[in-house]
C-alpha positions, 0 to 999 in steps of 0.5 A: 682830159675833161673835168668831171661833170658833176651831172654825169656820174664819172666812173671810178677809174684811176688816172681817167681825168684831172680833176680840177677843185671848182664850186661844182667839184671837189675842193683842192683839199679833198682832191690831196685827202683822196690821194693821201687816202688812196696811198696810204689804203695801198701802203697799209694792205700791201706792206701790212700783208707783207709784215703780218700775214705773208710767214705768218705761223711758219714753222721749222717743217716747213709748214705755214699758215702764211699768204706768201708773194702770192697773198702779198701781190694780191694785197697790193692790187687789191688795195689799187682796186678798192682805191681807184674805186672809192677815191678815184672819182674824187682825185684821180687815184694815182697814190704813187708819185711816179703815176703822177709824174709819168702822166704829167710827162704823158700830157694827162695831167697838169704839172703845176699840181704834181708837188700837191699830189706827190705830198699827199701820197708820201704823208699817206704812205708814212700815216700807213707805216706809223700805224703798222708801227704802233700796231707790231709796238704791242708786240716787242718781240715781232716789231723787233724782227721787223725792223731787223728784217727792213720793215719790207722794205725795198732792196738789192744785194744784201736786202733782196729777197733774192739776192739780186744786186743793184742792176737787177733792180735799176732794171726791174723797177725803170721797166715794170714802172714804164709797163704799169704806166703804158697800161694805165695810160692805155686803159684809161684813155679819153677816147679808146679807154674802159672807164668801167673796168680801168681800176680792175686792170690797173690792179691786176697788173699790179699784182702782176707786177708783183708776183714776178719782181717780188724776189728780186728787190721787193717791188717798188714802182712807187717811191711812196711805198718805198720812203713809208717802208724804209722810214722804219726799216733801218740805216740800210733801206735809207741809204738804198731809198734813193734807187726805189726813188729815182729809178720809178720816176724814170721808168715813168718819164719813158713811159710817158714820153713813149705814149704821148709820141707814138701811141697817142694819136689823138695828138696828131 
């Protein structure tokens, strides 16, 4: 891991540097902005398709002017995309604590910064979420619905899509998680990576992601999406929270260890 070199354009990848705040770079305060900006862009296309446009004219024939899972997992690795691309060369482009903590456990990426950045993307998610908040406030009747229906929120039993109880969704979001980080560790490695398609395959296996877990709870594989949905999804996201929460990180932490002591062979 280098800093970026402010003579040599660095190539907008996600997760592909550390970026250190120094007079040639950007500032500590721009890094956490580009963060805060990078989760709440995902948070705001990904939940807002899920809340606005995924049944969006479904009607009692079964007809629908809506983008479905498919529309809605498109959004979320879309946003991934447009972020790694824009805000990545300033910070990194993680916009998800558990991306920051299994880098850190990887040996990519400083733990003395993960506090920071984790902070950045929650207030970013929630910045997402109040916004789409204020938005479906100008129609009572639809905010209504959303918060009865969790604000997408993420769930298990009773608040899955699918009716998958909670060992579904330990399971899904400690595997996927994992997944999503060995693909990010893989793609933007210092000597082995591709710098220059990095954020486009990180965004893909989003949408992957998506498009298989989305029945079971929802999809988390980042607890700021999951804490920015349930602030405004009801007493039953809140107390389900803590599963989308502990079990990413987890995933995360295996993932980390796994590609810094079998698959990183620059440390040997």
């Amino acid at each position: 891991m280098t800093d970026p070199n402010p003579e040599q354009p660095v190539e907008p990848t996600e997760l592909q540097h550390t970026p250190t705040a120094t007079a040639q770079g950007p500032s500590r305060v721009a890094i956490l902005i580009a963060e805060a900006l990078g989760t709440f862009l995902l948070v705001l296309g990904g939940v807002g398709s899920a809340l606005l446009a995924a049944n969006f004219g479904a009607s009692d024939n079964g007809t629908s002017l809506g983008i479905g899972f498919v529309g809605v997992s498109l959004a979320f690795g879309l946003t991934v995309v447009a972020g790694a691309y824009a805000f990545g060369p300033i910070s990194g482009g993680h916009f998800n604590p558990a991306v920051t903590i299994g880098l850190a456990t990887a040996g990519r990426f400083p733990w003395k910064d993960t506090g920071g950045y984790i902070a950045a993307q929650i207030v970013g998610g929630l910045v997402a979420t109040s916004l789409l908040a204020l938005i479906g406030s100008s129609n009572p009747g639809w905010f209504d619905a959303a918060h009865a229906g969790g604000f997408a929120s993420n769930g298990f039993g009773e608040l899955s899509p699918g009716g998958f109880g909670i060992l579904g969704a330990i399971v899904v979001e400690v595997l996927f998680t994992a997944i999503f980080l060995l693909i990010i560790l893989g793609v933007t490695h210092p000597t082995r990576g591709n710098p220059a398609f990095a954020g486009l395959v990180i965004g893909l296996t989003l949408t992957l992601i998506h498009l298989v877990t989305i029945p079971v709870d929802n999809t988390s594989v980042n607890p700021a999406r999951s804490i920015a949905a349930a602030v405004f999804g009801g007493v039953d996201p809140l107390a389900q929270v803590w599963v989308f929460i502990v079990f990413p990180i987890v995933g995360a932490v295996l993932a980390g260890l796994l590609h810094r002591t079998l698959l990183d062979r620059t440390r040997r």
